[in-house]
C-alpha positions, -999 to +999 in steps of 0.1 A: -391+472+821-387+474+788-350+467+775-338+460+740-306+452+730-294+462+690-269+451+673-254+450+635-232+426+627-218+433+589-200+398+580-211+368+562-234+350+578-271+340+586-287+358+613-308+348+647-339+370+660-357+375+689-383+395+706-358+422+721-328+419+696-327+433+660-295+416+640-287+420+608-255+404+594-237+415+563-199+420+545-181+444+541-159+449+505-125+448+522-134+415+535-132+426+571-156+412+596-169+436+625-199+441+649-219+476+656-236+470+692-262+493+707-281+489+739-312+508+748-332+512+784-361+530+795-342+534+830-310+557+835-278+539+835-242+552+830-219+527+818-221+489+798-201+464+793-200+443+763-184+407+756-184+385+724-185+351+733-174+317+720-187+289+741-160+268+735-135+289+748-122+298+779-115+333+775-144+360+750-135+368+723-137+406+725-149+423+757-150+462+764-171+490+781-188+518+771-201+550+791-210+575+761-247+572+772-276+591+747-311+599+757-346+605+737-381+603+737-386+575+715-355+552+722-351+560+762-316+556+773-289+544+745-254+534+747-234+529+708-202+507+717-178+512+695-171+492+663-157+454+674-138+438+645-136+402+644-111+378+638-115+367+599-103+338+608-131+327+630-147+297+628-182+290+617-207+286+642-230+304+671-220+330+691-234+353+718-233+390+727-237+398+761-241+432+774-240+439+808-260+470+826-260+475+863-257+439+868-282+428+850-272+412+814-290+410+786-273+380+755-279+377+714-269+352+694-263+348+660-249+323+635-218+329+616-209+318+582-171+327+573-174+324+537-148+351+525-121+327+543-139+294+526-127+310+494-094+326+501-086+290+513-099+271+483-083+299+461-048+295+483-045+259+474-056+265+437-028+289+431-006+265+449+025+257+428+045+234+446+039+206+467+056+225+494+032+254+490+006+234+488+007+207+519+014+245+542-022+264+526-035+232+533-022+226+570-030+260+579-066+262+565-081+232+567-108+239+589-122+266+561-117+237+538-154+216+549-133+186+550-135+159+578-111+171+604-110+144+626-097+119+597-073+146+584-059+154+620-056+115+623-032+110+597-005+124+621+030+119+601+016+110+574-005+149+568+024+159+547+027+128+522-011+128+520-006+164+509+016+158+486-002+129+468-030+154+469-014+182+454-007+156+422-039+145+422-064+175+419-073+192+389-092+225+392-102+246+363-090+280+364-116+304+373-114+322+404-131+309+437-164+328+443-195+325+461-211+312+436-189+279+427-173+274+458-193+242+457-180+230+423-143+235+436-148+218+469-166+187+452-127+185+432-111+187+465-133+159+481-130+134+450-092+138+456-094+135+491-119+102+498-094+085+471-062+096+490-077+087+527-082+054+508-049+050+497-035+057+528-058+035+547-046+002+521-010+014+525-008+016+568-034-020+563-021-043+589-043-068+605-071-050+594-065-051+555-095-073+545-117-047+564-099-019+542-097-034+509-134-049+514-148-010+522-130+008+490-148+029+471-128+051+453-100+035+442-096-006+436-074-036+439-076-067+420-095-089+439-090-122+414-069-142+438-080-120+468-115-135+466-100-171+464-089-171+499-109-181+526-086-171+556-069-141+546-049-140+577-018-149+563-023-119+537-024-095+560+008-107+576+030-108+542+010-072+529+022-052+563+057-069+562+065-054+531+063-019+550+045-001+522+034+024+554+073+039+555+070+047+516+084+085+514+052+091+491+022+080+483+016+056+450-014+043+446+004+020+417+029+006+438+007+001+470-013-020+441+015-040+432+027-048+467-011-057+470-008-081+445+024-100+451+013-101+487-017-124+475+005-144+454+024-152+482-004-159+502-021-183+477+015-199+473+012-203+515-023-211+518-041-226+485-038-261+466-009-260+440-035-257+406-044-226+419-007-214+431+000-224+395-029-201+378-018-174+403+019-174+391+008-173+357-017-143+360+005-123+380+036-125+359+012-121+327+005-089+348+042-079+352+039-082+392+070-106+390+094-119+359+084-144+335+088-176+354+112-205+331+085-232+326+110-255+314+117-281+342+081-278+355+064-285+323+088-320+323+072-334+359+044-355+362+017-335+381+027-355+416+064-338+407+042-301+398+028-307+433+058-312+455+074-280+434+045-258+452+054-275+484+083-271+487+075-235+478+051-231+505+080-244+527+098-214+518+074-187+537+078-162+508+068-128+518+090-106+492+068-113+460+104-105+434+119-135+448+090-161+437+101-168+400+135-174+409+129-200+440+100-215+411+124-224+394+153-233+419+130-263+428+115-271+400+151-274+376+159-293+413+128-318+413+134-327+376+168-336+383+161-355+417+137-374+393+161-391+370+175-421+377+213-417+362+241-420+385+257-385+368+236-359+370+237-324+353+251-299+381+236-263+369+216-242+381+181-224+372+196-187+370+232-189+354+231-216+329+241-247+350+269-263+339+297-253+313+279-235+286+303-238+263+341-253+267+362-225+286+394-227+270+428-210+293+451-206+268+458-192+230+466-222+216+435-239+229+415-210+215+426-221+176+425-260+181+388-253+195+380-232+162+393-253+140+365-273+122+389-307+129+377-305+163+344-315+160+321-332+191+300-363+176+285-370+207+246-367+209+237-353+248+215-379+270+192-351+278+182-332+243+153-357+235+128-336+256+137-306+231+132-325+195+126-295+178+167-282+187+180-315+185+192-308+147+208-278+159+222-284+191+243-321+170+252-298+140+266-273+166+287-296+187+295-310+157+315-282+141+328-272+172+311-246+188+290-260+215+300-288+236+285-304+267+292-304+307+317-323+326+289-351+328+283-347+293+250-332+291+238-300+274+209-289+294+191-278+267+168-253+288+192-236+311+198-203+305+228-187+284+246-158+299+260-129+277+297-143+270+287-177+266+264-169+236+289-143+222+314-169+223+292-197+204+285-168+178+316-158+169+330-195+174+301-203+147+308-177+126+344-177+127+348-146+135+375-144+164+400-119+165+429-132+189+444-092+185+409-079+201+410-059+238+383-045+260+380-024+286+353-029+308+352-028+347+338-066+350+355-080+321+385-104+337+416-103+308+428-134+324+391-155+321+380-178+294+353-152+277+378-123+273+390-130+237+352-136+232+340-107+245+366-086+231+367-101+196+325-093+199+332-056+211+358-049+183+338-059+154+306-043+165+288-076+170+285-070+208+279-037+231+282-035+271+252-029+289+267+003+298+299+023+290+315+004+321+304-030+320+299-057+295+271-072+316+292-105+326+273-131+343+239-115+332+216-135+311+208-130+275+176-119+268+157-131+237+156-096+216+193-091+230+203-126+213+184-113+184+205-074+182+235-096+177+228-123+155+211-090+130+247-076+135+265-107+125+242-111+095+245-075+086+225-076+052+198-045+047+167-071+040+127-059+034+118-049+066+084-072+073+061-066+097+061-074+130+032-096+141+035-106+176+009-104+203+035-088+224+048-070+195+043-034+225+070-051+247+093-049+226+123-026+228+127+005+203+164-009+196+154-045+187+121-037+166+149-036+130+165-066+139+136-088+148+117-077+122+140-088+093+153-117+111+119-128+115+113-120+078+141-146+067+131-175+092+156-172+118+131-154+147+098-178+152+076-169+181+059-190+210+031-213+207+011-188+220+019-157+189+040-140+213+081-131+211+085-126+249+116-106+242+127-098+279+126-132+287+163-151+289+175-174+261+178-210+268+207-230+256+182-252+231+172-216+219+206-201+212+213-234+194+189-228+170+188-194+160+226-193+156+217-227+135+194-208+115+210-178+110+245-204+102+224-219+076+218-188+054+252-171+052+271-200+039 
């Protein structure tokens, strides 16, 4: 019997032969996809049925009949079914004709290419111009994409932060998708996508995270400390507590951070307290967490460094901010469990420990305090461990304007909170003004710093950290300190040169002030050639550059 079976497929697509089947596959302009069938037999027949089949599916994708039935010498008995037009959103892959004649059936296959919807969905996401717009193109073509499904389907909730991280990350040119560089744009769309399925692999990392971090390729993490640990156990336990998987969005720069404070706190839980101490260090050089007060720690014998990171460990610290603080909670605590006095001082490491400066209730104690007749010749028990402020810190208390705590030390490297250095400045530059008022929400008109703080706000030596509040109880930063004492000195001087290592970190509103306050001697910088501006003032600090400054405006 001889049989054959013809048909004409006109879509995109590569085509499958066989000894009884002519195909030929090709597009048409309007982007529609359809089949021409014919069937031929050398023996009679009066109907056929036709059926377009996926595999896959339960149910054909087309089926129909046909009974328009032709006859000729040459072909035999033909039967043309009528054009069947394809879904153009069909998938790539095989699939089969089978035509059915007097129940016998006779199958082609062929192999179908959808390339037209390839590039309306690469060009759907390039014209994309909101996240919004974006993360739907994306849902709804993926599978025209050629990206891995099964890791794009597995990102459940997630699909729509993933999208949106995506959408920020690509960058296409702006030609239009063709043929021809469809490739180009899809290699953009997978670059973006292997680094996104990274980042969201590191941010969901629970008790898998040293698999994760040790299989990154596109993105990367600093392993410095990472590499230090032997048993990372307790890293995965303080990384997946800080819930970086229930972020709103994904970003990559704060997944890293939360990265690296989680090893800090687990070299704080797990390592030997030399490397804890290199670890603090690095990371707050990095800006993970706030620039640690060295103060009381630098005083202890090694032994006394040691039982600071113990008692740290003892802690279980799994919210990275909090380390600095609790640093230096024990160590200001070890240093003064160390000496042997019966007083102690009674401050502590965040607000200045102690009375800052003599809190005066009344008026009249406000004049007898400024009056150079009261005068404190007392030298402090605990200022020999800052010789370089000792000069100031004794000339200070001895006009007046600084004075010890109930015990009758100075603690010379707590800190020094807004009012109390506003009050030693205007104290040391007799410039109180008893008539002075401010408004601000925190500002108490019945406490000790009001006059202060009014007086400060009225001459234009002070500002509030805001239109509502003054910023009471906050500690003074070091360029902060400096704004004022520029203020109080108000003299247009050669503006020099800033030369700090850190000269980058400091403020746009402090650059004037330090810089001509460092011209005339007042401003010095560390050991190390840095100002560290957004660190807080000490006590021994304020001392001295209000001694300074004192110095030249007699």
């Amino acid at each position: 019997m001889n049989k054959s079976c013809k048909a004409v497929i006109a879509c995109a697509g590569i085509i499958c032969l066989n000894t009884t089947v002519f195909a030929q596959i090709g597009t048409s302009f309007e982007n529609t996809y359809f089949v021409n069938v014919s069937y031929t037999d050398n023996e009679a027949f009066s109907k056929a049925t036709i059926q377009v089949v996926d595999e896959n599916k339960e149910y054909p994708l087309y089926a129909g009949e046909s009974k328009a039935v032709t006859y000729s010498q040459e072909n035999g008995y033909t039967v043309n079914f009528k054009k069947i037009k394809l879904n153009d959103r069909l998938l790539d892959g095989t699939y089969k004709i089978k035509v059915g004649v007097g129940g016998n059936v006779e199958e082609i296959t062929f192999d179908f290419e959808n390339t037209p919807a390839k590039i309306r969905a690469m060009q759907r996401l390039k014209d994309a111009k909101t996240k919004q717009e974006f993360t739907s193109y994306f849902d709804e073509d993926y599978m025209f994409l050629e990206i891995d499904t099964e890791k794009y389907l597995a990102l459940g909730e997630l699909k729509t932060i993933f999208c949106n991280a995506l959408f920020e990350e690509l960058v296409f040119d702006d030609e239009a998708v063709t043929e021809d560089n469809i490739e180009e744009q899809r290699a953009v769309l997978t670059a973006g996508m292997d680094k996104q399925y990274e980042v969201v692999s590191l941010m969901c990392a629970k008790s898998n995270l040293s698999d994760v971090v040790d299989n990154l390729q596109s993105i990367s993490v600093d392993k410095t400390y990472y590499d230090k640990m032997n048993d990372k156990t307790r890293l995965a336990e303080i990384y997946s507590s800080n819930n970086v998987d229930k972020s709103e969005q994904i970003n990559l720069t704060d997944i890293q951070k939360a990265f690296d404070g989680a090893c800090l706190c687990a070299v704080i839980a797990t390592c030997d307290f030399k490397t804890a101490e290199a670890a603090l260090l690095y990371y707050a050089d990095k800006s993970i967490i706030s620039e640690p007060d060295m103060s009381y720690y630098d005083l202890l014998s090694e032994l006394e460094q040691s039982e600071v990171f113990d008692e740290l460990r003892t802690e279980n610290i799994t919210d990275y901010s909090l380390v600095a603080g609790e640093f230096e909670d024990i160590a200001q605590e070890i240093y003064e469990d160390s000496k042997k006095e019966a007083s102690k001082p009674s401050g502590g490491g965040g607000g200045g420990g102690g009375i800052i400066v003599s809190m005066p209730n009344d008026e009249d104690n406000l004049e007898e305090e400024s009056s150079p007749s009261q005068t404190n010749k007392k030298t402090f028990p605990d200022i020999d461990n800052v010789e370089w402020a000792k000069e100031a810190i004794n000339s200070l208390a001895e006009s007046g304007c600084v004075s010890g705590d109930e015990n009758g030390y100075f603690n010379p490297n707590n800190k020094i909170t807004r009012e109390e250095f506003i009050k030693i400045v205007l104290i040391a530059f007799n410039k109180l003004d008893k008539t002075a008022s401010a408004n601000f929400e925190d500002v108490d008109k019945k406490a000790w710093y009001y006059p202060y703080v009014a007086s400060g706000v009225k001459l234009g030596v002070a500002k509030g950290i805001s239109e509502k509040q003054f910023g009471i109880g906050k500690n003074i930063t070091r360029q902060d300190a400096a704004v004022i004492l520029h203020r109080v000195y108000n003299k247009n001087t050669s503006l020099g040169e800033l030369d700090f290592k850190d000269n980058n970190d400091i403020s746009d509103y402090a650059i004037q002030a330090i810089s001509e306050l460092s011209s005339i001697g007042v401003i010095k910088g560390m050991n190390d050639g840095k100002f560290y501006p957004n660190n807080n003032l000490t006590r021994a600090e304020a001392a001295t550059l209000i001694y300074r400054l004192k110095n030249l405006v007699k």
